[in-house]
C-alpha positions in Angstrom: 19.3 7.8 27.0 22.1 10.6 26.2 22.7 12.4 23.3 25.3 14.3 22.7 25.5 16.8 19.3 29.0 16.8 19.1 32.2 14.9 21.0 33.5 18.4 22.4 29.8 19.3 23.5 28.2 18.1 27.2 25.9 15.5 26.8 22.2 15.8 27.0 19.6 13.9 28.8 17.1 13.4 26.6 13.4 10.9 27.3 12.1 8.9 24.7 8.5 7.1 24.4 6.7 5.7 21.6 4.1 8.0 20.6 0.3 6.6 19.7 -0.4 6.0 16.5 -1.6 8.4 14.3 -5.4 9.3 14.2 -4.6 9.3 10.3 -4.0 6.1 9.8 -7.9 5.1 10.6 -8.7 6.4 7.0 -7.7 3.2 5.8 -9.7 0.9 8.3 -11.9 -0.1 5.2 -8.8 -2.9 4.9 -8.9 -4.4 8.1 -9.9 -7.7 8.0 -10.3 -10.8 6.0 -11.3 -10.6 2.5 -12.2 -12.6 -0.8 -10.9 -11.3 -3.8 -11.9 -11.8 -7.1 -9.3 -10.0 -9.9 -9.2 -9.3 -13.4 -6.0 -8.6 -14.7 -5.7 -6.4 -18.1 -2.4 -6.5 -18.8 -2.3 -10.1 -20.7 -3.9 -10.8 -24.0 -7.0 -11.4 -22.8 -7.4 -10.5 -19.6 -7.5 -13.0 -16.9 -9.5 -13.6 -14.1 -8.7 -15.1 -10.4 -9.4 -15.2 -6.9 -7.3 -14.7 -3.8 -7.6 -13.8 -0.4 -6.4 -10.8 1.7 -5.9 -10.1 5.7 -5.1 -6.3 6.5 -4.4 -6.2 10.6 -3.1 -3.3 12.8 0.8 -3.9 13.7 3.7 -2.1 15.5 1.6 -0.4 18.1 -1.2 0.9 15.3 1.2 2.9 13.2 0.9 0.4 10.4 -1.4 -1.6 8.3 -0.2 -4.6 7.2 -1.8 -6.6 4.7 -1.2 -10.2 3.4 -1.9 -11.4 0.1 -2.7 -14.8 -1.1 -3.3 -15.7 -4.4 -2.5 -19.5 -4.5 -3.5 -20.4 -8.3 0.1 -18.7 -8.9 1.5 -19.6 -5.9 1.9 -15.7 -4.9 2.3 -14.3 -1.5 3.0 -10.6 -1.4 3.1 -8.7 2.2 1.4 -4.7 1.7 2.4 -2.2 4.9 1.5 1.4 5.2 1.8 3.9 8.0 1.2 7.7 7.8 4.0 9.6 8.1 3.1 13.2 10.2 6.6 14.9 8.7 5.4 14.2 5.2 1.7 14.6 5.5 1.3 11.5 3.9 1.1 8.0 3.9 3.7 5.7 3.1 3.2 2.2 2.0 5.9 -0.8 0.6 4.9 -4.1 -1.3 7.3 -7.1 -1.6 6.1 -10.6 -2.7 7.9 -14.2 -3.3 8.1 -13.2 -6.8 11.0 -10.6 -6.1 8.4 -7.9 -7.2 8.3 -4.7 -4.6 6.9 -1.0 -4.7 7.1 1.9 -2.7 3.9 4.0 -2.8 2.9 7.2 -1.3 -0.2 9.2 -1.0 -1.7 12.3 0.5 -4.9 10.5 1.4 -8.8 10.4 0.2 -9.4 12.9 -2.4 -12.5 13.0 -5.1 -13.9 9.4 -3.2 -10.8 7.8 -3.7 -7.7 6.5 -1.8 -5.1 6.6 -4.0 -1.0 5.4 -4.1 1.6 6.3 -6.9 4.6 5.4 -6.9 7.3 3.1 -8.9 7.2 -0.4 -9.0 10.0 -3.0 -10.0 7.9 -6.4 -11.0 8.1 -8.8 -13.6 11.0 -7.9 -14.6 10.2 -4.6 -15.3 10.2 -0.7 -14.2 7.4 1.0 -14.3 4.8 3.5 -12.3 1.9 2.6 -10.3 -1.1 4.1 -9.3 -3.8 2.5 -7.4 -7.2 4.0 -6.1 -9.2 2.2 -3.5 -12.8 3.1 -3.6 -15.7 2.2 -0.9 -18.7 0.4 -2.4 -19.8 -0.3 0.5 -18.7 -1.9 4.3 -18.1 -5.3 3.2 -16.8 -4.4 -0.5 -14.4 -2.3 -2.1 -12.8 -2.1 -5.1 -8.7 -1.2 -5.8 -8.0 -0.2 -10.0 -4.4 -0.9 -11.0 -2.8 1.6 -13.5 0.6 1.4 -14.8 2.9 3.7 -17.5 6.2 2.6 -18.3 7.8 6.5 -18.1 7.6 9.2 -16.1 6.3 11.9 -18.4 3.3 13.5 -16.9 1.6 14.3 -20.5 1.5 9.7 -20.4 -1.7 8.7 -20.0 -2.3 5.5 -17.7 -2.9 2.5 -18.9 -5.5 0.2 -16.9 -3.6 -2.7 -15.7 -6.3 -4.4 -13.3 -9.2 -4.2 -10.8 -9.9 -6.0 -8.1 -12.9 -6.6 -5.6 -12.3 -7.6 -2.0 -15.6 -8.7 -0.6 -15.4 -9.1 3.5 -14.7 -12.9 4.4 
């Protein structure tokens, strides 16, 4: 492949080849797999309760996680993908469902026994910030806690929005 930085400049021969994945991304291997998934949602009036299913797999060469999401009482199926990003120090991760609901995440890894993702998320018809933290109970089971706030002001404290337990299938 040639590259050249400018039109007046002599072009330079340059090789390209797809680097391994990153070592980093293996701090989320807890994910891989199948998994039942029971969910209580806080955010009605009372909170609801549900099950789904979830399938995290390693794609595009193991620089992403991508997981699947099923919950078929609501006829939902959302698509999660996450890949650490060396330049950032930090991994970056994008939700999208059949509901028209997506979020783009971020987070600097495991810190105080949890795996956590902020970002903002458009869903429901709605803007608002997201934080999730994934916790280990144990090899077969963890637990992710949904929090939103519906501004940006840092002094806002988040609201619990729902928690979910993924049991391996």
């Amino acid at each position: 492949m040639t590259i050249s930085e400018s039109a007046t400049e002599t072009p330079v021969e340059q090789e390209f080849s797809k680097p391994a994945g990153p070592e980093k991304i293996h701090d989320l291997d807890f994910l891989l797999g199948d998994f039942r998934i029971e969910w209580t949602n806080y955010t009605s009036d009372p909170a609801t309760t549900g099950v789904a299913t979830w399938n995290t797999e390693s794609t595009f060469g193991g620089h992403a996680y991508e997981m699947t999401q099923r919950v078929d009482e609501h006829d939902v199926n959302g698509r999660f993908i996450v890949q650490w990003v060396e330049s950032e120090s930090a991994f970056s991760g994008y939700y999208y469902d059949d509901w028209a609901n997506r979020t783009l995440l971020t987070s600097e890894g495991w810190k105080d026994g949890f795996f956590s993702f902020t970002g903002t998320c458009v869903g429901f018809g709605k803007t608002f910030q997201l934080k999730e933290q994934y916790e280990i109970v144990d090899a077969d089971h963890y637990v992710k806690r949904g929090f939103v706030k519906f501004d940006e002001n840092e002094e806002t404290e988040w609201i619990p929005a729902d928690e979910i337990h993924a049991y391996r299938a």
